[in-house]
NUGU-548455 format. One record per residue (C-alpha): x, y, z; residue in one letter. Coordinates in steps of 0.001 Angstrom, whole numbers, padded with zeros to 6 digits, always signed. Example, Ala and Ser with C-alpha at 12.3 -4.5 7.8 and 13.67 -1.06 7.14 Angstrom:
! NUGU-548455
+012300-004500+007800A +013670-001060+007140S 
***
This chain:
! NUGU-548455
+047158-039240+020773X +045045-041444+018215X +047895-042889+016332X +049355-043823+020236X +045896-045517+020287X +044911-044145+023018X +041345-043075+024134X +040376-039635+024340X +038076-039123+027556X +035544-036287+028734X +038662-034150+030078X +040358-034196+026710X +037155-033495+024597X +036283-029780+026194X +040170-028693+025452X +040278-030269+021795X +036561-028198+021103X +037681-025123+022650X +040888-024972+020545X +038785-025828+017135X +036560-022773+018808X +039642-020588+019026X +040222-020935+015255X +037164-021377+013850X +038149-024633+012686X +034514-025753+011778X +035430-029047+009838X +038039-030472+012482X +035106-028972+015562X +032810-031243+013319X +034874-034711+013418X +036022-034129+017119X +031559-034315+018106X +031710-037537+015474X +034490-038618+017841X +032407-037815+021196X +029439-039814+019893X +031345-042306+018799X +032914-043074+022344X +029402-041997+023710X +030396-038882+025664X +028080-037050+024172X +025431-036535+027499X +028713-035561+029552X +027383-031806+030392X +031211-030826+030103X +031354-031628+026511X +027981-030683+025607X +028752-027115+026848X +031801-026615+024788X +029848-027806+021833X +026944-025849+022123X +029830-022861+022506X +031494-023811+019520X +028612-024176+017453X +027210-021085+018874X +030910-019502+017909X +030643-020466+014377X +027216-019315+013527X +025418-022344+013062X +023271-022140+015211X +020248-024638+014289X +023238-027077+015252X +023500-025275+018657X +020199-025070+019845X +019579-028792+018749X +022499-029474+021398X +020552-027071+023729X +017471-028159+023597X +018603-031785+024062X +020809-031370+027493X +019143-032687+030532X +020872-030011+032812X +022183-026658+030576X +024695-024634+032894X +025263-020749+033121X +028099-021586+029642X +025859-023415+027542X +023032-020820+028672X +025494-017357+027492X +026824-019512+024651X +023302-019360+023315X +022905-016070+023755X +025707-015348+022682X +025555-016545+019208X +022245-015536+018754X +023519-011749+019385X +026355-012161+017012X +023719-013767+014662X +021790-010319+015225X +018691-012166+016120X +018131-010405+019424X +014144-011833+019787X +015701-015171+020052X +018603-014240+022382X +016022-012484+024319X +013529-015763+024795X +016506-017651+025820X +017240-014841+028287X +013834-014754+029686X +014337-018269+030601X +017046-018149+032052X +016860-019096+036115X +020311-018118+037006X +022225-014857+034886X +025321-013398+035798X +026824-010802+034332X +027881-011583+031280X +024185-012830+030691X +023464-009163+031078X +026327-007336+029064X +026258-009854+026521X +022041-008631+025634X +022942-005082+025984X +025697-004850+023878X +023649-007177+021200X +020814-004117+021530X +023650-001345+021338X +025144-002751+018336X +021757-002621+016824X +021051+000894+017741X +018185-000211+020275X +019391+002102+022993X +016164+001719+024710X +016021-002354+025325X +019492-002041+026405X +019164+000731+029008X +015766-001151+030283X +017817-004287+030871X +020999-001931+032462X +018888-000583+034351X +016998-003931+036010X +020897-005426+036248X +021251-006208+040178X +025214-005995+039909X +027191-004024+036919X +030730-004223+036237X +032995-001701+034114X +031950-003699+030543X +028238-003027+031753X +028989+000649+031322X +031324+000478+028221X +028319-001631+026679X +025916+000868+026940X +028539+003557+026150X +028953+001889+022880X +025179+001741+022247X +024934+005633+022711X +028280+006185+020321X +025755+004110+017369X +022866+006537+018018X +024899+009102+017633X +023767+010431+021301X +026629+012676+022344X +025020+014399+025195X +023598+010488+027579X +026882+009249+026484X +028936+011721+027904X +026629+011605+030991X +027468+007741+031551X +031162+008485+031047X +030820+011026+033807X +028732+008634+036447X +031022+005375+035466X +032348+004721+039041X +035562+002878+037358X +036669+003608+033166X +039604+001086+031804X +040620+002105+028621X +037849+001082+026600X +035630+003544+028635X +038147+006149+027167X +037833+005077+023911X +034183+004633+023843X +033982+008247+024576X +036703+009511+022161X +034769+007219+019213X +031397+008737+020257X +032966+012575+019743X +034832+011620+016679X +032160+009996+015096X +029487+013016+015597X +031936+015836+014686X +033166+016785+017645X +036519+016626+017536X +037004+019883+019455X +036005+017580+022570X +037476+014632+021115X +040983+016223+021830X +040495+017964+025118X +039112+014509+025983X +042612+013113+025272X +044041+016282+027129X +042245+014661+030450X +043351+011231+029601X +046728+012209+029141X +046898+014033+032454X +045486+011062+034118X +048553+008871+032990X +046052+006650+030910X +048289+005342+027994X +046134+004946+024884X +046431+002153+022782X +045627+002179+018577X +042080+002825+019301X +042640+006020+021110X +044874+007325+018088X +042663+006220+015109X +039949+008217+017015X +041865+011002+017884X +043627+011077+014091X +039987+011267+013217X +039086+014232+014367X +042181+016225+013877X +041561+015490+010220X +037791+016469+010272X +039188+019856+011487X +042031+019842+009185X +044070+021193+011958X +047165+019654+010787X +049662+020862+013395X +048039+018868+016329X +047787+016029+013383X +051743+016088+013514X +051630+016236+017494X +049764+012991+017471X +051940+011423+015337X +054934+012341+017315X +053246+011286+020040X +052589+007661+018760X +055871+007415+017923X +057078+008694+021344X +054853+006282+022976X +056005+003602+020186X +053002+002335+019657X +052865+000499+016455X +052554+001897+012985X +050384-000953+011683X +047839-001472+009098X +045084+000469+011322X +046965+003027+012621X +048728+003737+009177X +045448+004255+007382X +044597+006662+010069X +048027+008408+009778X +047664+008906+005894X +043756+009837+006275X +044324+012700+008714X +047525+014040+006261X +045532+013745+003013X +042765+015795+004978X +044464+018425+006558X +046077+018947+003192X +049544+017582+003341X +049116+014682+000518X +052620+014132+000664X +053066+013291+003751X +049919+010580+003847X +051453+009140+000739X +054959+008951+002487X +053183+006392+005847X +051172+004887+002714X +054215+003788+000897X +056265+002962+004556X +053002+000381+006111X +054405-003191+005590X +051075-004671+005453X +048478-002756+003192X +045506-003921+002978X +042282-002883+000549X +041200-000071+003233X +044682+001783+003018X +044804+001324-000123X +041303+002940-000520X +042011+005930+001885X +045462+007125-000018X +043517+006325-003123X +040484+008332-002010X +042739+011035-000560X +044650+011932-004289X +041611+012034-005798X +040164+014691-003384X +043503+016938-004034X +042700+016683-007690X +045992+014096-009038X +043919+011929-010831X +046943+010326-012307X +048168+009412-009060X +044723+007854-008564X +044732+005859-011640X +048771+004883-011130X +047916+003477-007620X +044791+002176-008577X +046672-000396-010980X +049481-000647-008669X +046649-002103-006401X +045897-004727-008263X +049523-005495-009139X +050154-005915-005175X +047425-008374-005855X +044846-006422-003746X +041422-006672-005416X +039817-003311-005339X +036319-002909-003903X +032914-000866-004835X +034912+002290-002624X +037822+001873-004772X +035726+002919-007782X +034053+005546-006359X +037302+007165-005544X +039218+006600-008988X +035677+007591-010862X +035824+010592-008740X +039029+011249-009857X +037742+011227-013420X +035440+013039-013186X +037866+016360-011157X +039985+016196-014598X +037410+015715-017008X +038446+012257-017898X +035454+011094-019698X +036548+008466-021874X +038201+006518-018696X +035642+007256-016771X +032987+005369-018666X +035724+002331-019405X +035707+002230-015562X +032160+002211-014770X +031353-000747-018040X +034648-002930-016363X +033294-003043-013191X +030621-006227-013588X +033016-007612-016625X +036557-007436-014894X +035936-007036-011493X +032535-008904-010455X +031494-005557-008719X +027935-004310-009183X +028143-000402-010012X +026047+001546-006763X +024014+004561-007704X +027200+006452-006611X +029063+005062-009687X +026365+006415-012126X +026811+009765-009971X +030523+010234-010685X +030081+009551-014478X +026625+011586-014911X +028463+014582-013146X +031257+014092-015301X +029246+014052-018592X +027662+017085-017441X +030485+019114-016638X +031616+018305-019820X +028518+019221-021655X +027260+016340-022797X +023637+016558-020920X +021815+013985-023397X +024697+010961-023054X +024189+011863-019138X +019827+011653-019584X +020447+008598-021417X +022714+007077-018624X +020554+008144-016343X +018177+006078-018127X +019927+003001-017991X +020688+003003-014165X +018903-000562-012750X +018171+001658-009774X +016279+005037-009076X +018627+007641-009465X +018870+009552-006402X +019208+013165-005539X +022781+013503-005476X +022720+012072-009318X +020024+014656-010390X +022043+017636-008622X +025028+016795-011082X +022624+016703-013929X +021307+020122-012807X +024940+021589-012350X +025659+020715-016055X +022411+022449-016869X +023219+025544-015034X +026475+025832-016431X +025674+024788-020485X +022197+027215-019707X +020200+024383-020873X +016897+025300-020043X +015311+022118-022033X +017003+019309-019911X +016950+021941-016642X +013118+021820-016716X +012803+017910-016928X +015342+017062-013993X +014343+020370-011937X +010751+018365-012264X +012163+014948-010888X +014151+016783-008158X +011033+018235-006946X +009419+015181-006880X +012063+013493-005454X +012945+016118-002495X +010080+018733-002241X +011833+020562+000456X +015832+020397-000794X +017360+023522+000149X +020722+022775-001876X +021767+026393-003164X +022029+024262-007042X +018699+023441-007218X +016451+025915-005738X +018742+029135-007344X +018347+026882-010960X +015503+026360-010791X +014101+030053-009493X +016369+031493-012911X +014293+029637-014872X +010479+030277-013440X +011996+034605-013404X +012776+034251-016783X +009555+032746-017479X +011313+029525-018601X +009269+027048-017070X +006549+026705-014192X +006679+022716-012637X +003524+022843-013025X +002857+024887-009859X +005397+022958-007433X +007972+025266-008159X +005917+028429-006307X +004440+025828-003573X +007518+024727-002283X +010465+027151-002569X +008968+030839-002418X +010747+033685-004407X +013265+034438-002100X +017045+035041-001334X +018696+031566-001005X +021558+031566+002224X +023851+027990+001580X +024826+026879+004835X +028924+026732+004967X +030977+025178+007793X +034950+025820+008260X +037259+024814+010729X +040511+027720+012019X +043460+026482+013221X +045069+029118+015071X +048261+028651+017820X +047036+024993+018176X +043556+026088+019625X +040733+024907+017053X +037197+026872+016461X +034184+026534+014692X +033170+028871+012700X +029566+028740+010947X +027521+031588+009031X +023924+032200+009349X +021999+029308+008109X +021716+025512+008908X +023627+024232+011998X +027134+022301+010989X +025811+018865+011343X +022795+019016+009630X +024396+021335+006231X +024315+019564+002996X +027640+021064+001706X +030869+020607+002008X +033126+021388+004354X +036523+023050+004041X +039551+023134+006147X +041183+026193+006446X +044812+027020+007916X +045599+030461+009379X +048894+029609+010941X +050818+029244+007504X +048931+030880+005416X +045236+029754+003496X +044242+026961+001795X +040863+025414+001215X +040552+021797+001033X +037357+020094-000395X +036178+017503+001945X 
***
């Protein structure tokens, strides 16, 4: 249209600034406002509030609010626009002052604040404000859905499913998330039972949900329902779905089958990767893990701070010392990745189960972090198992400090050996915070049985709240424990 020479007016601007907002074109959004000012559109309210929404789109939004504040007359747009960014932004103070001012809201004013307070786990803000709304729609539900599903709160979120006078599919799989996300998949699936009976047809969301749960029960045979079922419904296998495909396999035991869909996805990108990675390390092939994890990078898919954690745990199943420790020095040299305290975990525990409790002290002494508990349990578990009563006595002090009330079956049954056989006291802490008596470690298993899944737990902590892992366990075809 320029090289026609001709003159772009205040009905072309808005389309040219909405397409730059579709694809986050930031440079070419930039020269099209040079190109308003220039033909001095710029106080056309029109343009102003599709700049103020594409600025507000692309996070900048000093540049936004300068528009704002500027406009003679702001309408209802430029107003959610605003708010808008500063939600994305996570600045909800701000979005909230511009809120407060507003004369006129509709309701995307309204959804757009309580999802920004959901998404930030401020359940309360966003059920005062749903509950001042004058007129709610079905995203004004789903929005505060979504808030209960990141608190974790099962039990209200369930109860707005049930009162939601209309649920679209994102109702549905607001609910599914919320089970599969706190652990109850048992619900998660007779959740799907409803929907299904309903006619709803789920879309990749309701599967990756769904796949979820089936492999946090490692009930395998309503895993390979689902997947029939996705292909029945021919929904597609992609990137997203795959991953979930592959995770649910290499958790209800059936590695081979999650590193068939691994090796069929087209597109693979650094999370599948991860999860198939992840998912032969936890079945113990740590040369699979190290064969993929180079593989990875000759796909030319950089691996990520998870990536380690996976191969290093890999290592560490197998003993691999040597490799283990090349890993965790390559990671700032080779790969730009700062090694997390769970790095220095995988290698500690693997020094200690090896024996060598002094090169694991000494690591432990070059962490730039505080080592946390999980590093000092692996420390301890060398200990008890090289009955090394010397280095036992120094971390069973640090644990102490560190977690006066642990009730991990490692520490406290460690650490009670040594003060009966007189080994050590803790200088008092020992008898002041676990008391001589019969240690009970919490253990949580999941029976699949003729497709019907329970939970079984033994006396102790409740399932959610046990520190230890939790193993799948298959009475249909026989028994087979698989370590979470």
């Amino acid at each position: 249209m320029l090289h026609c020479g001709l003159n772009p007016n205040n009905f072309t601007y808005p389309f040219v600034i909405k397409a730059c907002t579709g694809s986050s074109l930031i440079r070419n959004g930039i020269v099209v406002h040079t190109h308003v000012v220039k033909s001095g559109l710029e106080s056309d309210s029109y343009i102003q509030s599709s700049l103020i929404h594409f600025y507000a789109s692309v996070r900048d939004l000093l540049g936004a609010r300068q528009l704002f504040d500027m406009c003679s007359e702001t309408d209802l747009v430029s107003w959610n626009s605003m708010i808008d960014g500063y939600v994305k932004s996570g600045e909800m103070e701000l979005a909230q002052s511009v809120f407060d001012r507003m004369v006129v809201r509709d309701t995307i004013s309204w959804n757009t604040m309580i999802n920004g307070y959901g998404i930030l786990g401020r359940i309360e803000d966003a059920k005062k404000l749903f509950d001042k709304m004058p007129e709610r729609n079905v995203r004004s539900w789903n929005s505060l859905l979504a808030g209960y599903d990141k608190c974790g709160d099962v039990e209200n979120a369930f109860d707005m499913f049930s009162k939601m006078p209309y649920r679209d599919i994102v109702s549905w799989n607001a609910m599914l998330a919320c089970y599969a996300h706190s652990g109850k998949s048992n619900e998660a699936l007779a959740l799907f039972d409803e929907m299904k009976a309903l006619g709803i047809k789920p879309t990749e969301a309701t599967m990756v949900s769904l796949l979820s749960a089936c492999g946090h029960l490692g009930a395998l045979d309503q895993g390979l329902n689902l997947h029939s079922y996705i292909i029945e419904c021919e929904l597609d296998i992609n990137s997203i779905v795959g991953t979930a495909l592959v995770d649910m396999y290499a958790k209800c035991g059936s590695i081979s089958r999650a590193s068939e869909i691994f090796h069929s996805l087209e597109s693979k990108d650094v999370l599948a990767w991860n999860t198939i990675i992840t998912g032969m390390a936890m079945h113990g092939n740590a040369r699979a893990t190290t064969q993929l994890f180079h593989l990875m990078q000759k796909e030319g898919v950089a691996p990520n701070d998870i990536t380690f954690v996976a191969v290093l745990g890999a290592c560490r199943h197998v003993g691999l010392i040597e490799e283990g420790r090349r890993l965790l020095a390559c990671m700032r040299s080779t790969y730009g990745i700062v090694p997390k305290v769970e790095h220095y975990g995988c290698v500690i525990d693997l020094l200690a189960r090896a024996g060598r409790l002094e090169e694991a002290m000494e690591l432990v002494g070059t962490m730039p972090m505080e080592p946390n508990a999980t590093a000092w349990g692996a420390l301890l578990g060398g200990c008890r198992i090289y009955a090394n009563a010397e280095v036992g006595e120094n971390v069973g002090k640090r644990l102490i400090n560190l977690q006066p009330h642990h009730s991990g079956r490692g520490v406290q049954e460690f650490l009670f050996e040594l003060a009966k056989a007189g080994i050590c006291n803790l200088n008092g802490k020992f008898n002041s915070h676990l008391q001589i008596k019969e240690v009970h470690a919490p253990l949580f298993s999941a029976c699949v049985l003729d497709l019907e899944v329970f939970s079984l737990q033994t006396k102790g902590q409740r399932p959610e709240s046990s520190p230890t892992a939790i193993f799948s366990v298959s009475l249909t075809f026989g028994c087979s424990n698989t370590d979470r």
